[in-house]
MIDREN-592972 format. One record per residue (C-alpha): residue in one letter; y, x, z. Coordinates in steps of 0.001 Angstrom, whole numbers, plus 524288, in hexadecimal, padded with zeros to 5 digits. Layout:
aYXZ...
END
This chain:
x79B405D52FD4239x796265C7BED430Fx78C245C0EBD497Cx787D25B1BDD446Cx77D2A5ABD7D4E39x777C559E1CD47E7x772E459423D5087x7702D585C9D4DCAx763E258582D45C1x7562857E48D47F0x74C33574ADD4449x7529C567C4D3E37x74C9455B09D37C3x75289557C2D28A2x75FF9550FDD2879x760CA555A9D35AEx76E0E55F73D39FEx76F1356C6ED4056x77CAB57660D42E4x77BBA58489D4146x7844758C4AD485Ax788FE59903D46FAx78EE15A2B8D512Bx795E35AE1ED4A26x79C7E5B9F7D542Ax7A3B35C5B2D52C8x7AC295C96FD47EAx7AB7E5B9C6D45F9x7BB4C5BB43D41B3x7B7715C2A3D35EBx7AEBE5B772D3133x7B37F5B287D24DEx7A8A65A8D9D223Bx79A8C5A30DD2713x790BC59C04D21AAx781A65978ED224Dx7776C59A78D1AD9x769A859776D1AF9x75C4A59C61D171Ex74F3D595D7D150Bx7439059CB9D147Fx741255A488D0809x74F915A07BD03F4x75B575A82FD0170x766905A788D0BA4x771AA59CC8D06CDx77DD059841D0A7Cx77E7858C1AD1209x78CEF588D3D1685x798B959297D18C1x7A5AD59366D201Fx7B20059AC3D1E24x7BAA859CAFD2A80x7C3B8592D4D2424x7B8E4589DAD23DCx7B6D458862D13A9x7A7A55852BD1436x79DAF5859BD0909x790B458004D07ADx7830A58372D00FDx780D8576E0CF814x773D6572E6D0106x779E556FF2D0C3Ex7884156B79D0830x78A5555EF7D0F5Bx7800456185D193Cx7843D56D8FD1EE9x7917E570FFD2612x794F357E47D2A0Cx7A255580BDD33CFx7A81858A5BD3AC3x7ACE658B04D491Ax7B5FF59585D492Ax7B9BC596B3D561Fx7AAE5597E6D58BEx7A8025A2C8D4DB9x79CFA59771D4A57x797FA59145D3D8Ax790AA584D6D3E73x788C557F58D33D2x784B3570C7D3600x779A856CC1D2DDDx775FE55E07D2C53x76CB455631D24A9x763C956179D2497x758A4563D4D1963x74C4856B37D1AB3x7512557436D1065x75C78578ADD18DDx752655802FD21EAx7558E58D1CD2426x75A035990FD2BDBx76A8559559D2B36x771C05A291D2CC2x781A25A416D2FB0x7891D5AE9CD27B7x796775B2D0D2B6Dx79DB35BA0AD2228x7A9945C595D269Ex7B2615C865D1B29x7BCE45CC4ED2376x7B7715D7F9D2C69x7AB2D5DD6DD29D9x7A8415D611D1B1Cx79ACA5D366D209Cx791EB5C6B9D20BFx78BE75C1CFD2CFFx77EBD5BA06D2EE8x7778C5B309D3B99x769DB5B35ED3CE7x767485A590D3985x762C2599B1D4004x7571B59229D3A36x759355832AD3555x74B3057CAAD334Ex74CDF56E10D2D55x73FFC56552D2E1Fx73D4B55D46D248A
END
């Protein structure tokens, strides 16, 4: 098993930056990959960034150039540093953690809310 706690989310002005952080424990050496997705209110659940454990990254076209995600391995942590923040990227940012080499199960955190003022 798996457990991903976010932290890092609050109340930020447009253009403004904020890091996300996630913690991931136990089984964290059958982690293949991790990501972040978000969800507004009355929207689906998307992909935002996503790491393998050899670091090959990927992007959702929105916030390419704006967004980085990385991974501290010796910390089981993912980091996603937002900058030059929109209003439209408000939402409830969740980490995912997928195991494809123990249990073949996916992994989520319970989200930490990003509110950008206009």
């Amino acid at each position: 098993q798996v457990q991903l706690v976010e932290s890092g989310g609050g109340l930020v002005q447009a253009g403004g930056s904020l890091r996300l952080s996630c913690a991931a424990s136990g089984d964290t050496d059958c982690i293949a990959s991790m990501a972040w997705y978000r969800q507004a209110p009355g929207k689906e659940r998307t992909l935002i960034a996503g790491i393998t454990t050899g670091g090959s990254t990927v992007y959702a076209d929105s916030v390419k150039g704006r967004f980085t995600i990385s991974r501290d391995g010796t910390k089981n942590t993912v980091y996603l540093q937002m900058s030059s923040l929109k209003p439209e990227d408000s939402a409830v940012y969740y980490c995912y953690a997928l195991d494809q080499s123990c249990n073949d199960m996916q992994y989520w955190g319970k989200g930490t809310l990003v509110t950008v003022s206009s």
